[in-house]
Backbone atoms as SQL, in Angstrom:
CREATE TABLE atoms (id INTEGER PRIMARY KEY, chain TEXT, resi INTEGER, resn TEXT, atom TEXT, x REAL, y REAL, z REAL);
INSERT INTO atoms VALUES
  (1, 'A', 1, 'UNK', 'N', 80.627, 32.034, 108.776),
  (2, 'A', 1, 'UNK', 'CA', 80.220, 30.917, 107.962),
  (3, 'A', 1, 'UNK', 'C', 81.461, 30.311, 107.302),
  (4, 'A', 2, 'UNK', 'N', 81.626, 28.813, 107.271),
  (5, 'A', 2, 'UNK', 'CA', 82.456, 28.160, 106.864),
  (6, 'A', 2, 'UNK', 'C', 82.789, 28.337, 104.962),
  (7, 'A', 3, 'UNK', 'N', 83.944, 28.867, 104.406),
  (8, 'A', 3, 'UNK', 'CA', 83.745, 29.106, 103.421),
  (9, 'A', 3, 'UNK', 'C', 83.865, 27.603, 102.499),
  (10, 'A', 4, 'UNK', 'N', 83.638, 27.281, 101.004),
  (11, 'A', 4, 'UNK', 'CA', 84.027, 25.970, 100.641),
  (12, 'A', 4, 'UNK', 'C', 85.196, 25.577, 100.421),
  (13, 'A', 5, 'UNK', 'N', 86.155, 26.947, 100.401),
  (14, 'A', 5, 'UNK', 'CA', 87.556, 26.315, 100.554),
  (15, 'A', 5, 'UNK', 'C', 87.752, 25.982, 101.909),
  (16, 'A', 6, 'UNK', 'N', 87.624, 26.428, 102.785),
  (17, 'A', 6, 'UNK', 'CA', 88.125, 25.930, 104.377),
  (18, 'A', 6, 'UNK', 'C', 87.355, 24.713, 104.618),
  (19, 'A', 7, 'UNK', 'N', 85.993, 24.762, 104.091),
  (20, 'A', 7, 'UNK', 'CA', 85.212, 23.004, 104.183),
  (21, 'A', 7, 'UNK', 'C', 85.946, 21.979, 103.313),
  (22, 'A', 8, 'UNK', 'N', 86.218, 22.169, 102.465),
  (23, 'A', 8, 'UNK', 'CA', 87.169, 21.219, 101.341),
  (24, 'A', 8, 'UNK', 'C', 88.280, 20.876, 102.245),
  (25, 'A', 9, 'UNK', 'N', 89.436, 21.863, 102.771),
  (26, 'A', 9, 'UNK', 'CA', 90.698, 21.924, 103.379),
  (27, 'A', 9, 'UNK', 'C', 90.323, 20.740, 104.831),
  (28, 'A', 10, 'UNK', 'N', 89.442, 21.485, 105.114),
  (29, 'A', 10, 'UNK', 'CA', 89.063, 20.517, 107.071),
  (30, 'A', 10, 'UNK', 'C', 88.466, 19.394, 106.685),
  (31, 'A', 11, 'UNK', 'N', 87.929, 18.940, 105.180),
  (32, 'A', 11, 'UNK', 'CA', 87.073, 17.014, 105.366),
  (33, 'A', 11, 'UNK', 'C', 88.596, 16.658, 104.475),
  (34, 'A', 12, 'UNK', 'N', 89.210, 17.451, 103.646),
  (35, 'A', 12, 'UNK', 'CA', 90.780, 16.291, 103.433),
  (36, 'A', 12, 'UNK', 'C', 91.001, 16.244, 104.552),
  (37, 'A', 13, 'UNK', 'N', 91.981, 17.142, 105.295),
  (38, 'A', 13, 'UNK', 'CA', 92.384, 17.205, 106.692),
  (39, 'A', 13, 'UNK', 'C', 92.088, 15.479, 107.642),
  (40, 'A', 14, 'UNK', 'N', 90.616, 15.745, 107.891),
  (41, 'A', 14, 'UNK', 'CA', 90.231, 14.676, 108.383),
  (42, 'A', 14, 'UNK', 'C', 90.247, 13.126, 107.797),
  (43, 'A', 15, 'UNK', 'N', 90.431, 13.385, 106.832),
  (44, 'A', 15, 'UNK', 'CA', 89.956, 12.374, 105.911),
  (45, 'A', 15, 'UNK', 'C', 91.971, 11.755, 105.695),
  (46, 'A', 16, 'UNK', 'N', 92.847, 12.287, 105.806),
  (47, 'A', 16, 'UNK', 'CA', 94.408, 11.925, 106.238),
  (48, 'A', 16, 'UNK', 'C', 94.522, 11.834, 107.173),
  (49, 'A', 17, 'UNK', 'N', 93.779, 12.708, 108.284),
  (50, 'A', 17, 'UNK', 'CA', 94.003, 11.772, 109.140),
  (51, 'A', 17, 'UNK', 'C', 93.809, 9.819, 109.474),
  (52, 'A', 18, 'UNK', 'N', 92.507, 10.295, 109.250),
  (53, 'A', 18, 'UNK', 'CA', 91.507, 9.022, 109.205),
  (54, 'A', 18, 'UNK', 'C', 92.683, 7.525, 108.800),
  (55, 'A', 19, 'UNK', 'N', 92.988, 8.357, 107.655),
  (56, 'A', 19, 'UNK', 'CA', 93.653, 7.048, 106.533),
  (57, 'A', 19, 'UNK', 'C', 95.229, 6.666, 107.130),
  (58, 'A', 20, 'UNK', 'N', 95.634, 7.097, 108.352),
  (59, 'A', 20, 'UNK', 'CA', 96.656, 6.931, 109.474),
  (60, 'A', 20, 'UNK', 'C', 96.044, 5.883, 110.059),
  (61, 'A', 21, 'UNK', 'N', 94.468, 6.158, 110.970),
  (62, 'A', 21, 'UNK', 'CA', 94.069, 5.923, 111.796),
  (63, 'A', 21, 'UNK', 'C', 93.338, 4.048, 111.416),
  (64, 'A', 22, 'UNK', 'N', 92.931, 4.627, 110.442),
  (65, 'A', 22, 'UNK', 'CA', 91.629, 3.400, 110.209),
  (66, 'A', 22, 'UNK', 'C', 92.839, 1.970, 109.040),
  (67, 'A', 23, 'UNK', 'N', 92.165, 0.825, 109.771),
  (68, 'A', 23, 'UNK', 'CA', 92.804, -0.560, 108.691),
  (69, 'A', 23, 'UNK', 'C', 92.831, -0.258, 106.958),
  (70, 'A', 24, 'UNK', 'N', 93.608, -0.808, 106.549),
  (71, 'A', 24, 'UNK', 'CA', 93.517, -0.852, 105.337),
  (72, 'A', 24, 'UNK', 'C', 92.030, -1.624, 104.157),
  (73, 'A', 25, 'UNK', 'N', 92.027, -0.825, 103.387),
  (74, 'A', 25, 'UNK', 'CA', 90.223, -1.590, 103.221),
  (75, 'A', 25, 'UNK', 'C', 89.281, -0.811, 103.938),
  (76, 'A', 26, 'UNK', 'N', 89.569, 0.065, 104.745),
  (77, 'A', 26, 'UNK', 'CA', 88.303, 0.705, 105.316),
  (78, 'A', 26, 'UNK', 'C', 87.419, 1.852, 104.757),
  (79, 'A', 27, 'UNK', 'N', 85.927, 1.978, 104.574),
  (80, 'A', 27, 'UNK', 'CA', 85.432, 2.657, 104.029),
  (81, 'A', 27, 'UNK', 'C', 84.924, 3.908, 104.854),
  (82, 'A', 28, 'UNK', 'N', 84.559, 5.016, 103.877),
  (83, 'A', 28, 'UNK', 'CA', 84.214, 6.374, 105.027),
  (84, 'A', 28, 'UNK', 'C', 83.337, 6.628, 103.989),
  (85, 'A', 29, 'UNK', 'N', 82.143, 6.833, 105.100),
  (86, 'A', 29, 'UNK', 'CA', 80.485, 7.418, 103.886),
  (87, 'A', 29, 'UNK', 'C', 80.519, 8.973, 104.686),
  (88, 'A', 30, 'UNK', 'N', 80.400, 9.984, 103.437),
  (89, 'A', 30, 'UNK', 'CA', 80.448, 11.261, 103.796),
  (90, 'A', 30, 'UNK', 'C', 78.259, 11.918, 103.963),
  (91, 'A', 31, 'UNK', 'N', 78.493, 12.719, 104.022),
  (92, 'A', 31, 'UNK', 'CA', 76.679, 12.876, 104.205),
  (93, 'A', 31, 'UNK', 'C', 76.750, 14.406, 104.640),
  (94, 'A', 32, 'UNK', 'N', 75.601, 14.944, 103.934),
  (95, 'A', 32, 'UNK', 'CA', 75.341, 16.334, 103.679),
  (96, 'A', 32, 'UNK', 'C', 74.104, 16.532, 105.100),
  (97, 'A', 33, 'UNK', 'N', 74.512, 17.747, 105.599),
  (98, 'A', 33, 'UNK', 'CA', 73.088, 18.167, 106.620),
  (99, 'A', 33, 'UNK', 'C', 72.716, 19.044, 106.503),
  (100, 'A', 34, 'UNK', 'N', 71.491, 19.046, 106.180),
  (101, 'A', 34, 'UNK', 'CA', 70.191, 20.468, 105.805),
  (102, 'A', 34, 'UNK', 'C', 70.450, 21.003, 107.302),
  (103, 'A', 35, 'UNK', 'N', 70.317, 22.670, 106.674),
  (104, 'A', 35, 'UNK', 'CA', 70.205, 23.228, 107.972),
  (105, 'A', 35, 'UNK', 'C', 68.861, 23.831, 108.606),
  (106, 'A', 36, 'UNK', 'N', 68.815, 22.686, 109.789),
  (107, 'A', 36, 'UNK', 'CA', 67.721, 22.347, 110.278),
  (108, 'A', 36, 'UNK', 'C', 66.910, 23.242, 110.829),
  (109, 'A', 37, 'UNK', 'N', 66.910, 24.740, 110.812),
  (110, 'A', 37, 'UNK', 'CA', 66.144, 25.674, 110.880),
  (111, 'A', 37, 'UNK', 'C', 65.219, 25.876, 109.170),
  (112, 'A', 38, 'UNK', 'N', 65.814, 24.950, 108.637),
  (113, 'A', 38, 'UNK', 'CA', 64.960, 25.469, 107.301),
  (114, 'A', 38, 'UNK', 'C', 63.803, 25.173, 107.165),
  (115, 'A', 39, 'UNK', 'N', 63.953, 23.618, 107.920),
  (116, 'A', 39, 'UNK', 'CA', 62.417, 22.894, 107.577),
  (117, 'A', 39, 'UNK', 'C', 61.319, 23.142, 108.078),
  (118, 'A', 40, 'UNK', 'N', 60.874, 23.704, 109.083),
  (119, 'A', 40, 'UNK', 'CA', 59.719, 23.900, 109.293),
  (120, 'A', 40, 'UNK', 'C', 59.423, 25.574, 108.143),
  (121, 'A', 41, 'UNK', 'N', 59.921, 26.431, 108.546),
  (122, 'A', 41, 'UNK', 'CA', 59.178, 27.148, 107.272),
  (123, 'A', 41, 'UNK', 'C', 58.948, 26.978, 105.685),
  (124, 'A', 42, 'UNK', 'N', 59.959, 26.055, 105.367),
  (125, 'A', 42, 'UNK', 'CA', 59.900, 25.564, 104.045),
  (126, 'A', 42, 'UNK', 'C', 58.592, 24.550, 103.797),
  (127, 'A', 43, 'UNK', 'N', 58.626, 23.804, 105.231),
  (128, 'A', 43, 'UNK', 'CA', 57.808, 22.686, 104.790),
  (129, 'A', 43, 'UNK', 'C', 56.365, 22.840, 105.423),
  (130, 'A', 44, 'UNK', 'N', 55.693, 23.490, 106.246),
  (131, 'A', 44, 'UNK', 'CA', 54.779, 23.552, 107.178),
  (132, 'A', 44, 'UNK', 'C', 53.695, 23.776, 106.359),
  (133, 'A', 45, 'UNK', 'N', 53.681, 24.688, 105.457),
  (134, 'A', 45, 'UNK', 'CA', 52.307, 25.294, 104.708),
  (135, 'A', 45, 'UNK', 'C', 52.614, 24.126, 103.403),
  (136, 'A', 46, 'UNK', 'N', 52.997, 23.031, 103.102),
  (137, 'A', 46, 'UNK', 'CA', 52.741, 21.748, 102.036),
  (138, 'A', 46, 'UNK', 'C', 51.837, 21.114, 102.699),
  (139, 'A', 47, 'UNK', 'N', 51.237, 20.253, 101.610),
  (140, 'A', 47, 'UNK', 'CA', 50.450, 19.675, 102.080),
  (141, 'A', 47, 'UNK', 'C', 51.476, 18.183, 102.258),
  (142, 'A', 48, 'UNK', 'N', 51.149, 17.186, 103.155),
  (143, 'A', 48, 'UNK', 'CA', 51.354, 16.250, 103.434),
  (144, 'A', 48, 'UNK', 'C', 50.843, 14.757, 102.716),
  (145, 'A', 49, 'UNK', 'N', 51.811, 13.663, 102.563),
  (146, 'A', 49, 'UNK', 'CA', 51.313, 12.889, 101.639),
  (147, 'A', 49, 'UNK', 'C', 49.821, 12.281, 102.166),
  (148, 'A', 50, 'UNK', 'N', 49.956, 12.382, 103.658),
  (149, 'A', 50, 'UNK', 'CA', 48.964, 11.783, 104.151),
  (150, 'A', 50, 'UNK', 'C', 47.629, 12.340, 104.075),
  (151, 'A', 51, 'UNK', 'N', 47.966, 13.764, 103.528),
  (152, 'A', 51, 'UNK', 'CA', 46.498, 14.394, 103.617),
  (153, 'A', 51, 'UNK', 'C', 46.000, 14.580, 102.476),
  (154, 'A', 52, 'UNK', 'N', 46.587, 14.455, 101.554),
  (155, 'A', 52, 'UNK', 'CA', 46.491, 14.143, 99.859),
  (156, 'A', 52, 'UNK', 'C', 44.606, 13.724, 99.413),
  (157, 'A', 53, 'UNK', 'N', 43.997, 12.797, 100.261),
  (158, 'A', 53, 'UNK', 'CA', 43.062, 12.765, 100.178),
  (159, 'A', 53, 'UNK', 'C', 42.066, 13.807, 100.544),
  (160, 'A', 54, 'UNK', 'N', 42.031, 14.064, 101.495),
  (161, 'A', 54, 'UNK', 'CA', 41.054, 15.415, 101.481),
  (162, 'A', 54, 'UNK', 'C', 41.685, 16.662, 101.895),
  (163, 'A', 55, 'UNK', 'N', 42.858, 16.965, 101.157),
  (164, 'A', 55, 'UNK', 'CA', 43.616, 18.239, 100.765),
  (165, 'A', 55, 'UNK', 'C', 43.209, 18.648, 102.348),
  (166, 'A', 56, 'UNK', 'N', 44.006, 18.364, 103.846),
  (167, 'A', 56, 'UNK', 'CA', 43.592, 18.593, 104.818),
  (168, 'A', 56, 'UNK', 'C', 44.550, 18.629, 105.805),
  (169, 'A', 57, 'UNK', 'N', 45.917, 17.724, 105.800),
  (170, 'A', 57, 'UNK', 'CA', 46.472, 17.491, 106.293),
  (171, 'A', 57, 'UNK', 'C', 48.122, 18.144, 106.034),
  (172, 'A', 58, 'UNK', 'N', 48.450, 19.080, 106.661),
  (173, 'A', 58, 'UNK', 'CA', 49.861, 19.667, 106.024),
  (174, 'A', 58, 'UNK', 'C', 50.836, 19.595, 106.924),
  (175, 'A', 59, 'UNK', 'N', 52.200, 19.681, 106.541),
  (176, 'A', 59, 'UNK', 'CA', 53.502, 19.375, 107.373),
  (177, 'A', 59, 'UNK', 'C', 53.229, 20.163, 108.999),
  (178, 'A', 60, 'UNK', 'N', 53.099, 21.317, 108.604),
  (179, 'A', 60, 'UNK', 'CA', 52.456, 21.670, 110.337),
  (180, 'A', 60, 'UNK', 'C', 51.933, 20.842, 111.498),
  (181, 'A', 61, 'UNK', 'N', 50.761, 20.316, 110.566),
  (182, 'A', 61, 'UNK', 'CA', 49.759, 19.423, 111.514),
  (183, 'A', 61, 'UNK', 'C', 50.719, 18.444, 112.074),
  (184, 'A', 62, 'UNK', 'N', 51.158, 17.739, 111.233),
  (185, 'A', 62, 'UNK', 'CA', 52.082, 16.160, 111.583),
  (186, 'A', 62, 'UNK', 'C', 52.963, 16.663, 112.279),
  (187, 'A', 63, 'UNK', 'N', 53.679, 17.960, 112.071),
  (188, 'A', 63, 'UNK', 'CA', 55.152, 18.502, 113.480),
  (189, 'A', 63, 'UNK', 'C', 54.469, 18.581, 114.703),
  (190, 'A', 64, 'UNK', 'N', 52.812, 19.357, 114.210),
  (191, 'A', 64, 'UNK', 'CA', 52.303, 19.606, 115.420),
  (192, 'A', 64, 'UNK', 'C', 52.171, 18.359, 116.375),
  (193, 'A', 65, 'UNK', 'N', 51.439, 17.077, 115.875),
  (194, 'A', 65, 'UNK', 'CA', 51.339, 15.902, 116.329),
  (195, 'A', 65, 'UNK', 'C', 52.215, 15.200, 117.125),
  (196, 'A', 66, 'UNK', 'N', 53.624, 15.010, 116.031),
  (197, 'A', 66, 'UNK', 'CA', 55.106, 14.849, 116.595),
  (198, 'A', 66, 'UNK', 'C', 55.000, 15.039, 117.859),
  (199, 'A', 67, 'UNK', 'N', 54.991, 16.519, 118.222),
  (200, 'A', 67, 'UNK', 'CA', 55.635, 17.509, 119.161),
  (201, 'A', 67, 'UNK', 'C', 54.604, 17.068, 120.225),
  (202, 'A', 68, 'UNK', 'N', 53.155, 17.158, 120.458),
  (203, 'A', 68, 'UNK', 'CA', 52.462, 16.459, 121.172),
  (204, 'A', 68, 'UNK', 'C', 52.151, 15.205, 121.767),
  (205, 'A', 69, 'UNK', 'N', 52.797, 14.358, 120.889),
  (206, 'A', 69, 'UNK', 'CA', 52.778, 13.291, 121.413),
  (207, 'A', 69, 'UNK', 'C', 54.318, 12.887, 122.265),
  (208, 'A', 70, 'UNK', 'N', 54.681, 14.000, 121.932),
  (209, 'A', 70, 'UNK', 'CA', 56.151, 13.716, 122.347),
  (210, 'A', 70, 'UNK', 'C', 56.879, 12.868, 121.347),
  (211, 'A', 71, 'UNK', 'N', 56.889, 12.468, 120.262),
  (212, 'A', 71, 'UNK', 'CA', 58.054, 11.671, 119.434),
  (213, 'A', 71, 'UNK', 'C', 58.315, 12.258, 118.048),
  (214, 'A', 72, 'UNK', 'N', 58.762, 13.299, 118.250),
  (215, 'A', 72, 'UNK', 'CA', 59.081, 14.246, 117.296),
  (216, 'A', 72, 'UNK', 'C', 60.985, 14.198, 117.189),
  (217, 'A', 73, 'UNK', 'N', 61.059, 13.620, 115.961),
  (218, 'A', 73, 'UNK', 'CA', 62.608, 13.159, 115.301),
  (219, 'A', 73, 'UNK', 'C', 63.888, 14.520, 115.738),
  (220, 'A', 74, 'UNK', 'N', 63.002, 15.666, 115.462),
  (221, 'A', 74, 'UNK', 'CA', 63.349, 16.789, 115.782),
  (222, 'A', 74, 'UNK', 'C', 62.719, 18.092, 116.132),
  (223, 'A', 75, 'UNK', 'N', 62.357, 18.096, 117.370),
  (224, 'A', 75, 'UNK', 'CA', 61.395, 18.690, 118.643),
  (225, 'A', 75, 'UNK', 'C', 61.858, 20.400, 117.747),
  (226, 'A', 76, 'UNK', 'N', 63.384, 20.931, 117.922),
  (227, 'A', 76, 'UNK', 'CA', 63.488, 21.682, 118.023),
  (228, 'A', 76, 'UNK', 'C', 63.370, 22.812, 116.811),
  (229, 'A', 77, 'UNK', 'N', 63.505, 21.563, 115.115),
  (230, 'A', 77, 'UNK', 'CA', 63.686, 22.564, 114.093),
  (231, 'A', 77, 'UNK', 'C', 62.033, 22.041, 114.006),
  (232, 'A', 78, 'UNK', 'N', 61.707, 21.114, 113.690),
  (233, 'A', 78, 'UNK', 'CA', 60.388, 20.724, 113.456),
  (234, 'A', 78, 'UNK', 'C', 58.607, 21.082, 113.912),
  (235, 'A', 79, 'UNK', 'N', 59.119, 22.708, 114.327),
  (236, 'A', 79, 'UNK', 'CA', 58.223, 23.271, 115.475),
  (237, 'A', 79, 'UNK', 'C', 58.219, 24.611, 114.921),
  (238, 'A', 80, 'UNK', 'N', 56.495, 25.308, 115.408),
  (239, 'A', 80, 'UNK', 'CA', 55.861, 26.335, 114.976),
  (240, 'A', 80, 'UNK', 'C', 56.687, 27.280, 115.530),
  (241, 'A', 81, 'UNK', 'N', 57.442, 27.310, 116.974),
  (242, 'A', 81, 'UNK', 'CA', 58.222, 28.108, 117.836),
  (243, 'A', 81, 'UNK', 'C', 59.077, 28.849, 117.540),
  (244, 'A', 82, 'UNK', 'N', 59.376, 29.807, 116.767),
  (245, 'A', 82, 'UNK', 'CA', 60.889, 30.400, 115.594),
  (246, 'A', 82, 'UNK', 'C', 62.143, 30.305, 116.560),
  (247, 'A', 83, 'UNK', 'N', 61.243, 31.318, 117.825),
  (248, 'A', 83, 'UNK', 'CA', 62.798, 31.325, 118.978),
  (249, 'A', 83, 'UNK', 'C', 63.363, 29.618, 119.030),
  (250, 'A', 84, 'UNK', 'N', 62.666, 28.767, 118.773),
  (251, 'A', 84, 'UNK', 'CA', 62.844, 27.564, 119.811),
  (252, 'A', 84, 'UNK', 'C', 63.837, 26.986, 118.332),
  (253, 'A', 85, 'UNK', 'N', 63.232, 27.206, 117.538),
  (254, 'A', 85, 'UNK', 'CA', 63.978, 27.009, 116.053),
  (255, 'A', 85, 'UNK', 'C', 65.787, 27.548, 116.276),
  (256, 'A', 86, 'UNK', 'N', 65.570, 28.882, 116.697),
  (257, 'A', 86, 'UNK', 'CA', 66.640, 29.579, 116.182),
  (258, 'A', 86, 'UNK', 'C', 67.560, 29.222, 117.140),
  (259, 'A', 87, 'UNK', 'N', 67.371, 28.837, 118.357),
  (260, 'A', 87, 'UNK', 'CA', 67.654, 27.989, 119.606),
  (261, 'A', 87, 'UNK', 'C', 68.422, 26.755, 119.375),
  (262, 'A', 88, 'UNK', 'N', 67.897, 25.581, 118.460),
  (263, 'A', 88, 'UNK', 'CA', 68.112, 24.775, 118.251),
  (264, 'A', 88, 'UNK', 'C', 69.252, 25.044, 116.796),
  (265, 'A', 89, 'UNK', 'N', 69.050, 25.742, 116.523),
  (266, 'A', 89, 'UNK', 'CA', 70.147, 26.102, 115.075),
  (267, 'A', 89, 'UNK', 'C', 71.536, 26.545, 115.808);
C-alpha cells in the first residue's frame, strides 16, 4: 500500500513535471477515488432514494437492475459477486 509520504512525493513529482510540460496559465484539477470494492457492501443493504416511498427499494436492487440491463457505470464493484468485486479491485 502506497504510504502518504510516497503519495505526496509521486503527485509533486508529477505535478513538476507537468509544469515543464503544460503552457503557462494552465490548470490541473486533482480528484480523489473511492476504492471501488467498497461500494457495494457499504451501500447495498441502504435504502435507495427511489424507494423512500414504500421503504422497498435498496442499493442492491438498482446494482441489481444496472447489471441486468446491462448499463451498469460499474459492472464490476457495483455487484452482489465478491470474487467479481475483488477481481475488479
Amino acid at each position: 500500500m502506497t504510504t502518504p509520504d510516497m503519495f505526496r512525493k509521486n503527485v509533486v513529482q508529477v505535478l513538476e513535471s507537468l509544469e515543464a510540460i503544460l503552457p503557462a496559465g494552465s490548470h490541473v484539477v486533482l480528484i480523489g477515488l473511492v476504492d471501488g470494492g467498497l461500494i457495494y457492501p457499504v451501500m447495498a443493504d441502504r435504502l435507495h432514494p427511489i424507494g423512500q416511498v414504500g421503504n422497498n427499494v435498496y442499493y442492491r436492487d438498482v446494482y441489481n437492475w444496472f447489471n441486468c440491463m446491462e448499463i451498469g457505470p460499474c459492472v464490476g464493484w457495483m455487484n452482489s459477486n465478491a470474487t467479481l468485486r475483488k477481481i475488479t479491485s
